[in-house]
N, C-alpha and C positions, 0 to 999 in steps of 0.2 A: 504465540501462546498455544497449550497443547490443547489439543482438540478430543480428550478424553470425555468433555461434559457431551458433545456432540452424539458422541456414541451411546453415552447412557439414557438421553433424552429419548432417541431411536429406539432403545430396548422397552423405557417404559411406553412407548406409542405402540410397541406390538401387542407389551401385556395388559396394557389397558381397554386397548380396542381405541381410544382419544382419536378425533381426526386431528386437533392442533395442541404440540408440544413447542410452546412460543415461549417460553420462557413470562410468564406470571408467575406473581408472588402472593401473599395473602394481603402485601400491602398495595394491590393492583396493578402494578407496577409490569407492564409486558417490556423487560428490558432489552427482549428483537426486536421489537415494533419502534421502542422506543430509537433504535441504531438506523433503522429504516429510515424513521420520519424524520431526522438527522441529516440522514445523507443526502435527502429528496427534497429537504427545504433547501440546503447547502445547494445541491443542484440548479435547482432552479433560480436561486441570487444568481450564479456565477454566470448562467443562461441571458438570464436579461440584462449581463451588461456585453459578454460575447457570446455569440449564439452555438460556435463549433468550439469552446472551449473543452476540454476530455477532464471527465471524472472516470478516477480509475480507483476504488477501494482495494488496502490489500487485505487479504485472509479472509474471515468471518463468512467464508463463501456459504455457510448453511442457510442464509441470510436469503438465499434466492426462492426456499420453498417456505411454505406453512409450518412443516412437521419438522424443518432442522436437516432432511435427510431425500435423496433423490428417489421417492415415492412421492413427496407431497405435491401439492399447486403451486407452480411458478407466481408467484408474486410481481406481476407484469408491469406493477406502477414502480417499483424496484430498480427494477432493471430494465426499465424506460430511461432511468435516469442516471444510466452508466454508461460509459463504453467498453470496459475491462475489469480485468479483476485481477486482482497482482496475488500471487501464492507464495510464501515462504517454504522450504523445508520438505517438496513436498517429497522428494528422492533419497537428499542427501541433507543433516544436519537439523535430524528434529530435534532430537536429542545431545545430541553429542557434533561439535564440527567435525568434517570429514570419515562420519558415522552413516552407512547406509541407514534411510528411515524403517522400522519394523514396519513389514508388509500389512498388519491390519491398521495402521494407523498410513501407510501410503495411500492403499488402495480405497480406504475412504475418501482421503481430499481424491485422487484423483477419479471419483467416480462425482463427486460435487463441479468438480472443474469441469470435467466433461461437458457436463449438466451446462454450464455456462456458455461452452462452444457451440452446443446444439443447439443455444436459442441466440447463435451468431454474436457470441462479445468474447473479442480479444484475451487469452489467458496470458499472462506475464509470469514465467515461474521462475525464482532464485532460487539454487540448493547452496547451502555451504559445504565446501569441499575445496579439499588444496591439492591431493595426488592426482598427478597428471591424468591416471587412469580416469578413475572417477569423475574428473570433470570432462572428459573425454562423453562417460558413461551417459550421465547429468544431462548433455548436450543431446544425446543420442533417443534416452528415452522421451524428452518433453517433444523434440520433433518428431517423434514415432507417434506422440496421441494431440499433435499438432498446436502446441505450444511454443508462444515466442521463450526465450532463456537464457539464463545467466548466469554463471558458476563462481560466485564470490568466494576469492581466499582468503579471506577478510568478514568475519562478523560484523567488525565497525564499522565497514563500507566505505575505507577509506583511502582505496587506492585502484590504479586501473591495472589489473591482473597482467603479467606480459606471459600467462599462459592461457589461451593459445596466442601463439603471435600475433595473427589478424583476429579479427572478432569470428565467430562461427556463423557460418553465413553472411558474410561480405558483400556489398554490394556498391556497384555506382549510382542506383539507381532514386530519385529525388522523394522525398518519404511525406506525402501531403495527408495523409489520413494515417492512425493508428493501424489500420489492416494491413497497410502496407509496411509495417517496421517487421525484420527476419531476426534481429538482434536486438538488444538494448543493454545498457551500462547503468549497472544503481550505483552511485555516486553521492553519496548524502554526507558525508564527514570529511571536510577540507583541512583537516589538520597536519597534512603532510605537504600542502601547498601554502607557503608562508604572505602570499597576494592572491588579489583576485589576478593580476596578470597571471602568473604563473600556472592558476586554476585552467581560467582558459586557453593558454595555449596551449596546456596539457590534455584539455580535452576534444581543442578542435585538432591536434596532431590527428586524432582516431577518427576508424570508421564507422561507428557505430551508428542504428539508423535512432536510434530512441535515447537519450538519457536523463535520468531521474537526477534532481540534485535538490540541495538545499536553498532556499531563497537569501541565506546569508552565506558571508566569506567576512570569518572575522568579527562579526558582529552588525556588517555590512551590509545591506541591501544591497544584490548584483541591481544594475541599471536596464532599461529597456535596449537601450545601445549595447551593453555586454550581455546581454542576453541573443540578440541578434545573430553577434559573433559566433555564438555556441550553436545557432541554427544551423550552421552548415559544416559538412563532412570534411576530412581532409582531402579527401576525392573532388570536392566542388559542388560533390550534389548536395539538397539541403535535408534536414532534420528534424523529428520534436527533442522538446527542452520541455518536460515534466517539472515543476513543482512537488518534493516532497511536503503534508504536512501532517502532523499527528493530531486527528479530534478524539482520541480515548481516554487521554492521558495529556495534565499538562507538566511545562518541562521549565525547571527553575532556570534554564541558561537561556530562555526566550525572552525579547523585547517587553511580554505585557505579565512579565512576573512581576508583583510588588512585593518592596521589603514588609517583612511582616508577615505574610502570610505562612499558614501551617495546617498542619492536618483541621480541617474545621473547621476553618477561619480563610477564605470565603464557606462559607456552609456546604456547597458542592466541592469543595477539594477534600481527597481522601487520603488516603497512605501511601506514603513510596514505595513504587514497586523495586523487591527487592533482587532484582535481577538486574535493574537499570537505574544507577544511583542518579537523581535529580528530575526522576518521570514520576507522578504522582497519579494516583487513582482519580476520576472524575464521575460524577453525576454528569454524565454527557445530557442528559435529556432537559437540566437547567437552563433555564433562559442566559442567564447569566454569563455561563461557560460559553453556550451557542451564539451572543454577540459578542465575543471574543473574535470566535470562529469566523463569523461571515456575519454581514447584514447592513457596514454601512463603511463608509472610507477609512474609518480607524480598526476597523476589521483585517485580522490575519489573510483572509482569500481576497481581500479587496489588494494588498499590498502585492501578493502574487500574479493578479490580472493587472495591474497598474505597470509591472515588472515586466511584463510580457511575456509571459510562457505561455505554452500552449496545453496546458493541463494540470491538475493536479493527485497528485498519489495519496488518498485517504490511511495515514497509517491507525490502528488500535481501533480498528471495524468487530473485532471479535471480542471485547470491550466487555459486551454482555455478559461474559462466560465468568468473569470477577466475580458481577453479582448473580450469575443463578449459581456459583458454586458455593457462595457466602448461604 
């Protein structure tokens, strides 16, 4: 999502003199805090059933200070309860795939991303870009401001790039912690692999030390034993296997969609977002929605630690920016 409200938030914190521009509303509503206390409850479930499980939120990085913008206060209970933070767009493809991003909307995320390195958590940045150059480029600049990276040619994220040949930064070497991934492969749309076999041997061919994928194949729950398999490299060494999930938005092709339901009907589901036919607006801050999410065996995060991954990828963290632009 475009990070325009971010900036205007910034502008009113200078003109107002405001120490926190947190997104309140007149209907009291702090819809950062509200993505905060979301992600930090979410944390903590996933913690008390595996204690090294990795949360990784993508985007919403303003999320880390008070003010939306790298002056304010780090938010310490925050991102206590992260280990990463994944970036869309920030180089190549904010706008336009295979589109350099405008340097005042680059140099904002990556002065927030920064922000995240410096208090030691993992950056994961994807640009969309397909010209060899550019993802050459892509590659070049996230490890210049020391970013793990990933040059999808592919929006949909739904196939493994065979440019560059090997992954960028290759290695043999056995990947037991997030610090330690040089590489990673997002991988979240299996539509071009017609089995879970095919899934997996397609992805354990690669070297990749991290990859992100979806918890189904087909409509299927991958197993804790195919999950395993995707642990390790084609090299021998082993791997993380991420869990993609989206808490911003929910998605009518998922398991806990009911017939019936419509904008308003549950009272927390909102409008389709018109950029992603079958994702719908959410009141994340509803109870309702959030035992969806996580909190008990028939729980979405429960079904992904059951699965065995080793983490999962918060998507639609920048959520908020729906309702403060409303």
């Amino acid at each position: 999502m475009k990070n325009n409200v971010t900036f205007c938030l910034s502008l009113l914190l200078l003109v107002t003199g405001c120490e926190d521009v947190s997104g309140s509303t007149p209907d009291n509503t702090n819809y950062r805090m509200e993505m905060r206390d979301f992600v930090i409850s979410l944390s903590a479930y996933a913690h008390s059933i595996q204690d090294n499980f990795l949360i990784i939120p993508q985007n919403g990085q303003a999320l880390i200070t008070d003010s939306g913008d790298i002056y304010g206060v780090v938010n310490q209970t925050y991102i206590n309860s992260v280990n990463a933070t994944g970036r869309e767009s920030m180089f190549y493809g904010y706008y336009n795939d295979d589109e350099i991003t405008p340097a005042e909307d680059s140099d904002e995320l990556l002065n927030l991303c920064l922000l995240w390195k410096e208090n030691n958590l993992v950056v994961l940045s994807t640009d969309y870009c397909f010209t060899h150059s550019k993802m050459d480029n892509s590659y070049l600049l996230n490890e210049e401001n020391g970013f793990v990276s990933f040059a999808a040619n592919e929006r949909d994220l739904n196939n493994i790039p065979d440019y560059p040949v090997t992954p960028h930064n290759m290695n043999s070497d056995n990947i037991a912690n997030i610090n330690d991934a040089q590489n990673f492969l997002y991988l979240i749309n299996g539509e071009n692999y017609p089995s879970k076999t095919e899934f997996i041997q397609a992805v354990s061919n690669t070297n990749y030390d991290l990859v992100i994928m979806d918890l189904f194949q087909n409509d299927v729950i991958f197993t804790p034993d195919e999950i395993t398999q995707l642990k390790t490299k084609a090299n021998g060494a082993t791997r993380l296997v991420i869990c993609y999930m989206s808490i911003g938005e929910a998605e009518d092709y998922r398991y806990y969609w009911q017939n019936g339901w419509t904008t308003g009907s549950p009272a927390w589901l909102l409008d389709e977002n018109p950029n992603w036919a079958g994702n719908y607006k959410v009141k994340y801050w509803d109870s309702s929605w959030q035992d969806i999410i996580f909190g008990d065996e028939n729980s979405y995060l429960f079904k992904i630690l059951n699965a065995g991954f080793d983490g999962v990828y918060l998507d639609i963290i920048d959520g908020y920016e729906y309702f403060e632009e409303m």
